[in-house]
VONUTOR-91272 format. One line per 2 residues: number of its first residue (from 0); their letters; for each residue x, y, z of C-alpha. Coordinates in Angstrom, 1 decimal. Each point is the difference from the previous one (the first is absolute). Last residue first. Layout:
# residues N
NUM	a	X Y Z  ... $
This chain:
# residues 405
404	xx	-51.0 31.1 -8.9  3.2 -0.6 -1.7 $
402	xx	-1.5 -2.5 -2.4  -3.0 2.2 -0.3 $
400	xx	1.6 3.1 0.1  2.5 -0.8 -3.0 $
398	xx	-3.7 -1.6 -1.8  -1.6 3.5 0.2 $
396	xx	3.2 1.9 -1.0  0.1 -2.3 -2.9 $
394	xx	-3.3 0.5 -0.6  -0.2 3.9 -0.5 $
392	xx	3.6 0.2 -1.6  -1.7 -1.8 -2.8 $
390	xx	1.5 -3.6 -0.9  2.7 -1.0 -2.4 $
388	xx	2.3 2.8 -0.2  -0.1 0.7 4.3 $
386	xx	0.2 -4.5 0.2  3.5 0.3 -1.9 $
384	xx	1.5 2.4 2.3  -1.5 -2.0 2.7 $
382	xx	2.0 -3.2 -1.8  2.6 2.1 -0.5 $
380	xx	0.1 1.3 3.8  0.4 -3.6 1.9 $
378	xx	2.4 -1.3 -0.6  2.9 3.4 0.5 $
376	xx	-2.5 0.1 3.1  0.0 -2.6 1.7 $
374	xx	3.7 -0.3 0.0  0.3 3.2 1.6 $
372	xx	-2.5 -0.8 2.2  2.0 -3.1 0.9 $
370	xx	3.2 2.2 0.1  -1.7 2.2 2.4 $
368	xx	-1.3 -2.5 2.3  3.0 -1.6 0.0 $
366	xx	-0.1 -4.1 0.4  3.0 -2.2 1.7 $
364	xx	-1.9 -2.8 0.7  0.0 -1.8 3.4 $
362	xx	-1.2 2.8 1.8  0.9 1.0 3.9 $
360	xx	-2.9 1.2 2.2  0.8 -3.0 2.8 $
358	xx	3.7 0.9 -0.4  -0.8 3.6 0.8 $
356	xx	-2.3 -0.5 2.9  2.9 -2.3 1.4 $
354	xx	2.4 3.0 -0.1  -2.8 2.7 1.0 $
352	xx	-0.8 -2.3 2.9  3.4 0.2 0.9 $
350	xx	0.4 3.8 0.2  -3.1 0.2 1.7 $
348	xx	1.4 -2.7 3.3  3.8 1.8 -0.7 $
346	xx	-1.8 3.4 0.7  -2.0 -1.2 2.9 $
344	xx	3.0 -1.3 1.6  2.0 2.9 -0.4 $
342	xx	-1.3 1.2 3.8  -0.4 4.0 0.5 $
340	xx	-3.4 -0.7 1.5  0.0 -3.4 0.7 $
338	xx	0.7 0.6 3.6  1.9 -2.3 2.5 $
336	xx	0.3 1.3 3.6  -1.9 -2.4 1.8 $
334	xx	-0.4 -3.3 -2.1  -3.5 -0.8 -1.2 $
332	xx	-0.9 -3.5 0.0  -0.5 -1.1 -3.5 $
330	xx	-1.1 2.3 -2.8  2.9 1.6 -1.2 $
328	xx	2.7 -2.5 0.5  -1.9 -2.8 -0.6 $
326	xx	-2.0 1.2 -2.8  3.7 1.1 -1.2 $
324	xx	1.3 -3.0 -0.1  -2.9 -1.6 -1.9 $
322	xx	0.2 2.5 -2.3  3.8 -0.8 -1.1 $
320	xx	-0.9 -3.5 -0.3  -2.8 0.4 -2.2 $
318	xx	2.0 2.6 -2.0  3.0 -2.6 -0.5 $
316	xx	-2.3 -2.6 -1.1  -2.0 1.9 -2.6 $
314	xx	3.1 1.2 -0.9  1.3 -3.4 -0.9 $
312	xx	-3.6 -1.4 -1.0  -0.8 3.1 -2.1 $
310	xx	3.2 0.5 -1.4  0.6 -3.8 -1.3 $
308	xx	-3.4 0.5 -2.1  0.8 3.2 -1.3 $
306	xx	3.8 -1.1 -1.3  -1.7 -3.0 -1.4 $
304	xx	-3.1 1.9 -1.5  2.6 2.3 -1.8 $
302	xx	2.4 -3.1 -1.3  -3.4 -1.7 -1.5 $
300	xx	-1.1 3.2 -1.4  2.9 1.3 -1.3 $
298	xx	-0.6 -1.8 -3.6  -3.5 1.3 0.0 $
296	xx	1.7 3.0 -1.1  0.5 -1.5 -3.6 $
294	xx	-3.4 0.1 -0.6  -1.0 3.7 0.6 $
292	xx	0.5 0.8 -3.8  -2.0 -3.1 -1.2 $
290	xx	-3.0 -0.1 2.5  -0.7 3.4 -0.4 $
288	xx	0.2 0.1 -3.8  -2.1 -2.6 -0.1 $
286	xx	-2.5 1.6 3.0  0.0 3.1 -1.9 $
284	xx	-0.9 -1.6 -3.8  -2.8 -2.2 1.7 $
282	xx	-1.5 2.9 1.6  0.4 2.3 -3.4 $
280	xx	-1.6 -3.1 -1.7  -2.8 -0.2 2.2 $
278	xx	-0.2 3.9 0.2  -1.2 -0.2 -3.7 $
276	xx	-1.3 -2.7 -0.8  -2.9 1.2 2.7 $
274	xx	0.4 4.0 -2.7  -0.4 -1.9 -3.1 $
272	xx	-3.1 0.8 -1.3  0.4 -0.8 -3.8 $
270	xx	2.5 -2.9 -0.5  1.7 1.6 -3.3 $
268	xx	1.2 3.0 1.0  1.7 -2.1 2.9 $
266	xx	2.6 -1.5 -2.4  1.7 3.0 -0.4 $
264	xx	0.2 1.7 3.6  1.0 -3.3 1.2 $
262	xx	3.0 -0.5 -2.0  0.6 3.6 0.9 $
260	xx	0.1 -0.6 3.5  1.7 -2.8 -0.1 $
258	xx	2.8 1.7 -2.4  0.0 2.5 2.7 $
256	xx	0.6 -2.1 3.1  2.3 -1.9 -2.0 $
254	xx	2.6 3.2 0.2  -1.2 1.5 3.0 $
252	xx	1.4 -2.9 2.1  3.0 -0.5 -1.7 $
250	xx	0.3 3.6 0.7  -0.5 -0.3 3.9 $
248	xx	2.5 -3.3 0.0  2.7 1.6 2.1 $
246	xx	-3.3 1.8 2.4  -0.8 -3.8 1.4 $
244	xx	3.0 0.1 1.8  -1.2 2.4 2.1 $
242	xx	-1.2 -3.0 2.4  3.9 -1.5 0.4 $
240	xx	1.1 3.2 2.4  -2.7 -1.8 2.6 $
238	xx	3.0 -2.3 0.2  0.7 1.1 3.9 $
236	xx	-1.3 -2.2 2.1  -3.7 0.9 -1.6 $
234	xx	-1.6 2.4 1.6  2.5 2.7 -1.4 $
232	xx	0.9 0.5 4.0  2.2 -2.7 0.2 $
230	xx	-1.1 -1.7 3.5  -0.3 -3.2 -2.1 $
228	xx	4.0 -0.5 -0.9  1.1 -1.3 -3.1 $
226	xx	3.4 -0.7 -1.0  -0.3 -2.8 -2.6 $
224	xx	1.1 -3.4 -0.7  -0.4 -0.3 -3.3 $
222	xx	-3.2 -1.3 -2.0  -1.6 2.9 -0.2 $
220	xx	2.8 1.2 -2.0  -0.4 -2.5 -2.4 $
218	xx	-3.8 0.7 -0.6  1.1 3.4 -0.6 $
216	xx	2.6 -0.7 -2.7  -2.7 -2.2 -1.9 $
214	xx	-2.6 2.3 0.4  2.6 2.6 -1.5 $
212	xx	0.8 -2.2 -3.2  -3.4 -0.9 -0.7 $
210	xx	-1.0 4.1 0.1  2.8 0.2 -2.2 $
208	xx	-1.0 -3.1 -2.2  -3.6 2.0 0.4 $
206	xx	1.7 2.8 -1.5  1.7 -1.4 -2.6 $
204	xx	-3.8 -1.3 -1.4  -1.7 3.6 0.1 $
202	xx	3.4 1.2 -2.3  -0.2 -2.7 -2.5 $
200	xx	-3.8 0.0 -0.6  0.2 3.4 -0.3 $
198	xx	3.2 0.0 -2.8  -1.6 -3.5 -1.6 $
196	xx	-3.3 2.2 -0.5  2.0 3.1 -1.4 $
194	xx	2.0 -2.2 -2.2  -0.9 -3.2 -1.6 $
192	xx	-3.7 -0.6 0.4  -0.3 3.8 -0.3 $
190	xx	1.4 -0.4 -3.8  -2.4 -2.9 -0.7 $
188	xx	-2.9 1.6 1.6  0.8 3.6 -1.6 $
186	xx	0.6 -2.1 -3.4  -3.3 -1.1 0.6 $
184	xx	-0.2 -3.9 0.8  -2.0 -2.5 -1.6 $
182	xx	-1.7 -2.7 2.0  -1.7 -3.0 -1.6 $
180	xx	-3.4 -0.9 0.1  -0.6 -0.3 -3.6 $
178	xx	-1.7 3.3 -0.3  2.8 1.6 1.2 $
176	xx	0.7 1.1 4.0  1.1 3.2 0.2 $
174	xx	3.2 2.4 1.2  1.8 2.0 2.4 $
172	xx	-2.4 3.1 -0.7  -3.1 -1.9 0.7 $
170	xx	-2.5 -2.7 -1.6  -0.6 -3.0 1.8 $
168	xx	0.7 1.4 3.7  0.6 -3.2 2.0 $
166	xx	1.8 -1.5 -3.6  2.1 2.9 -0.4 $
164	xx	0.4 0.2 3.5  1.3 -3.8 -0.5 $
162	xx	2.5 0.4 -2.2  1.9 3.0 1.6 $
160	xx	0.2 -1.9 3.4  1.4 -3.2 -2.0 $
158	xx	2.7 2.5 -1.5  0.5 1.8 3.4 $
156	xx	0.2 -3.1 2.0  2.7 -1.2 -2.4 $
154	xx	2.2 3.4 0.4  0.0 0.4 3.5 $
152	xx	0.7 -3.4 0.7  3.3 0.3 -1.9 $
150	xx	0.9 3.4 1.8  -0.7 -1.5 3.1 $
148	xx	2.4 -2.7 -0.6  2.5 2.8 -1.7 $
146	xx	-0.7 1.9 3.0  1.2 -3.0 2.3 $
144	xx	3.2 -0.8 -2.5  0.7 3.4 0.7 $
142	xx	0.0 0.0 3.8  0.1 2.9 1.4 $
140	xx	-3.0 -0.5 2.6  1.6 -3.3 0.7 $
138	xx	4.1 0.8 1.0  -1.9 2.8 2.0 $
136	xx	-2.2 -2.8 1.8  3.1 -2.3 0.5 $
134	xx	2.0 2.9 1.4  -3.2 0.9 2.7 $
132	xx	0.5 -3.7 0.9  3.5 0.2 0.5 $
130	xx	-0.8 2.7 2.3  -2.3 -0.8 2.2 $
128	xx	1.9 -3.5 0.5  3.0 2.1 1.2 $
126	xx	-2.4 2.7 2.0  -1.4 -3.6 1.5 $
124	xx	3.2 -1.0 0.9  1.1 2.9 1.9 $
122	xx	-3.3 1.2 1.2  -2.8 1.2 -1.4 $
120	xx	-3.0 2.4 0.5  2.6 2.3 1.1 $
118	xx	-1.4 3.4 -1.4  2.6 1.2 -2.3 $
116	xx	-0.2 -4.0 -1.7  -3.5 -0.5 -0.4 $
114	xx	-0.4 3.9 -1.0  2.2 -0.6 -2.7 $
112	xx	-2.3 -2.3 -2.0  -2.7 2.2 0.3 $
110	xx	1.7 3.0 -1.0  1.4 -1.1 -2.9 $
108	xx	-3.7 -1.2 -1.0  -1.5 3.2 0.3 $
106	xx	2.8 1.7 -2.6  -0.5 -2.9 -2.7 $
104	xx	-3.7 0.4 0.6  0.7 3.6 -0.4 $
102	xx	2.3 -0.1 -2.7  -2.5 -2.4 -2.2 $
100	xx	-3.3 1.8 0.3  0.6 1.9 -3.8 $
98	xx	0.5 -3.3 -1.4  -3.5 -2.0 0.9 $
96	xx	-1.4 3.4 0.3  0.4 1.1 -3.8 $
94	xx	-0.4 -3.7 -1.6  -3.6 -0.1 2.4 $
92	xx	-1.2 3.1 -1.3  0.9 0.6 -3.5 $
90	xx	0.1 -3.6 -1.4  -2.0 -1.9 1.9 $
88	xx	-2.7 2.5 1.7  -0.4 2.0 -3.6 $
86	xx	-0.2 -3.2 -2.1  -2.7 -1.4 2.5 $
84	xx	-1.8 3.1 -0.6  -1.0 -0.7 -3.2 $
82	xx	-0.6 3.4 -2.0  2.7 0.6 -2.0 $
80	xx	0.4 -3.7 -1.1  -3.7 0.3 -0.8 $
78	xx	1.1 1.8 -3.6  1.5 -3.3 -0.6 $
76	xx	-2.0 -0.3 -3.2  0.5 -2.9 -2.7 $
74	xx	-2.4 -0.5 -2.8  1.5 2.7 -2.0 $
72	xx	3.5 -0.7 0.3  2.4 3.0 -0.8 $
70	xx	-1.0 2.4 2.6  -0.5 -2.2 2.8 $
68	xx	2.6 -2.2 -0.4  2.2 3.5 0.3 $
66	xx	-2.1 0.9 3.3  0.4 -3.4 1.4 $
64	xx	3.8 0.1 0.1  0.6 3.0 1.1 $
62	xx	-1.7 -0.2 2.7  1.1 -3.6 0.6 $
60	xx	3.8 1.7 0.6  -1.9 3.2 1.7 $
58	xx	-1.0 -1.6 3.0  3.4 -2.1 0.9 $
56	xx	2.5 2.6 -0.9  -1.9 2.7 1.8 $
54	xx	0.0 -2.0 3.4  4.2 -0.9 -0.8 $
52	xx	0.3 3.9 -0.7  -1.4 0.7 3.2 $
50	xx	1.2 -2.5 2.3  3.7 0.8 -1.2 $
48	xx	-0.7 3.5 0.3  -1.2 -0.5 3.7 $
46	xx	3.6 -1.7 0.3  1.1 -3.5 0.3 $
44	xx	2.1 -1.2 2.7  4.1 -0.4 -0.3 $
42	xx	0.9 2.4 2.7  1.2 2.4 -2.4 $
40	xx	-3.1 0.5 -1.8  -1.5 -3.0 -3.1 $
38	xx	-1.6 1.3 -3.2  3.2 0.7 -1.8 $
36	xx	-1.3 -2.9 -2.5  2.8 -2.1 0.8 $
34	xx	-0.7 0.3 3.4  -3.6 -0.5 -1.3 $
32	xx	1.5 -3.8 -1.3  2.1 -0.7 3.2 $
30	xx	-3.4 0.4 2.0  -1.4 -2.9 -1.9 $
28	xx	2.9 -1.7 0.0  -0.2 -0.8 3.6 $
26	xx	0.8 2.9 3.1  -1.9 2.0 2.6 $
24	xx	-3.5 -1.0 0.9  0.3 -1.9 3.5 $
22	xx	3.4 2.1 0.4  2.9 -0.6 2.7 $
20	xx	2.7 2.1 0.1  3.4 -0.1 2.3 $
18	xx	-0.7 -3.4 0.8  -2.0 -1.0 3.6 $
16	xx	3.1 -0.5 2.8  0.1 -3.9 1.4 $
14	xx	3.6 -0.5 0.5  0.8 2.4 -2.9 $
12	xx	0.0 -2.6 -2.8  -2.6 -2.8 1.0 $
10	xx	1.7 -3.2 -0.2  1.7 0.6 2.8 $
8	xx	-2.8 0.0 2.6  -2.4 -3.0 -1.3 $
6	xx	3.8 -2.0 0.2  0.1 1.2 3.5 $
4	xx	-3.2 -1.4 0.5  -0.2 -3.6 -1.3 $
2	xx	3.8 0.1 1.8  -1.8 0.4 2.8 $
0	x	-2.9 -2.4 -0.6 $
């Protein structure tokens, strides 16, 4: 076991120190090819330009595209590209944020990781195990064989995606289906199949390896022998630092939020009075996007309940045993002379009930209220954004206050 240990130790350049930068986001080809592009800053992340000119890349490619087919073929007319709102979400919307969102995930993340180590969560070993496993995760997110993967997948879900709206919509801008049943592509649909759906598809799929990659890096850290104490007075012996974690994924969040929301927005002009299908697919959308972001903190909860459980019996025990001497001091036979006023024994009897108040209160999962909201809210606001087109401001108020209400 000791040499188990040492070895652990050495292998870890630094005896256990983080590297000098970790990124969730920075590095892989993909990144080498806007550096190329001058569309990377100094610290290796993409700028707002980058997301801008990659966002008005992807729209304006099929753009193009549809408006020449639809000048020189007469049957043909991909007018509706300008007007399907899906295009607008995928392209301009989610492309934009999926980029533009990158240095302050990348930022958020730095700051978690570092926090384990500048608040002594670990000790020597674990900060050695913390770290190789924070070096296995960076080895990860910059993977290029990794993008190439996703890159791969990108590209064949686009091109059986592409086929079957054509199919879903019979008769759009990406194409129709022939008198013979078979599907015919528009030059937009071809060109989008390729390109500007490949380019979202790509993006929204490298970050859930990211997302992957950090679940993966917290569920080894709840593994390690941590620090934690239950008097900490984050309610939650001191990881309540995890629940802002949600925030690094905020335009991830936003991103499918609005293609949801216009995915909905299109298809519900078709189903008449919508408003029940509504708020049931809002309520299903939350309680996904809920249950996916806030997973990986259910990794603490086992180690949190532990360090809860052993603090109510041990200082369950030592404030039982501290009361008892003072109901016998206090309220036995009365000793001449002896006067609780100006005694610290009632201020050690409320200063340990606060300490075994405080592990009875403490959580099991490192939750922020603000971040939560935060999270809420970046979900929730395109679909309401959605709701305010599709329904008058009259009804949408009334159904708010209902469910509120």
């Amino acid at each position: 076991m000791a040499d188990e240990r040492d070895s652990v130790a050495t292998d870890v350049a630094g005896e256990g120190d983080l590297p000098d930068r970790f990124s969730l986001v920075a590095g892989g080809w993909f990144h080498s090819v806007l550096g190329r592009l001058g569309l990377l800053q100094d610290d290796q992340l993409p700028s707002l330009k980058a997301a801008l000119v990659l966002a008005l890349v992807a729209w304006s490619i099929p753009a193009a595209i549809a408006t020449l087919q639809s000048l020189v073929a007469t049957r043909y007319s991909g007018w509706d590209y300008f007007e399907d709102p899906t295009v607008y979400a995928r392209y301009l919307v989610a492309v934009f944020m999926m980029i533009a969102t990158e240095r302050m995930a990348d930022g958020r993340v730095s700051l978690l990781i570092r926090q384990f180590r500048d608040a002594g969560l670990l000790d020597g070993l674990g900060r050695a195990r913390f770290a190789a496993a924070v070096r296995q995760a960076d080895a990860r997110a910059s993977s290029r064989r990794a993008e190439l993967v996703v890159l791969v997948i990108a590209f064949l879900w686009s091109v059986a995606t592409t086929r079957l709206a054509s199919v879903v919509a019979s008769d759009s801008w990406e194409g129709a289906v022939a008198a013979d049943g078979e599907i015919v592509l528009s030059w937009a649909g071809d060109i989008s199949a390729f390109s500007s759906n490949t380019l979202f598809l790509f993006l929204l799929m490298r970050w859930f390896w990211r997302f992957y990659i950090w679940a993966s890096l917290l569920r080894k850290t709840s593994r390690l022998d941590l620090r934690l104490t239950p008097l900490h007075p984050d309610a939650c012996a001191g990881l309540g630092f995890l629940g802002i974690f949600p925030g690094i994924f905020s335009g991830l969040i936003i991103a499918i939020s609005c293609v949801v929301a216009a995915s909905f927005y299109k298809v519900a002009g078709t189903l008449g009075d919508s408003s029940q299908l509504l708020w049931l697919a809002a309520g299903v959308w939350l309680s996904l996007v809920a249950a996916i972001f806030l997973g990986p903190l259910l990794f603490f909860v086992r180690p949190l309940y532990l360090v809860r459980e052993n603090a109510m019996l041990e200082y369950g025990r030592l404030a039982h045993g501290h009361h008892l001497e003072f109901h016998e001091k206090w309220m036995g036979p009365r000793v001449p002379g002896r006067d609780i006023l100006g005694s610290a024994d009632p201020s050690s009897l409320s200063d340990l009930n606060a300490s075994v108040q405080a592990a009875y209160t403490m959580r099991v999962i490192p939750i922020d209220r603000a971040a939560l909201v935060q999270m809420i809210a970046c979900a929730g606001l395109p679909l309401l954004a959605m709701a305010a087109f599709r329904m008058p401001l009259g009804d949408l108020l009334k159904l708010i206050l209902g469910v509120v209400l």
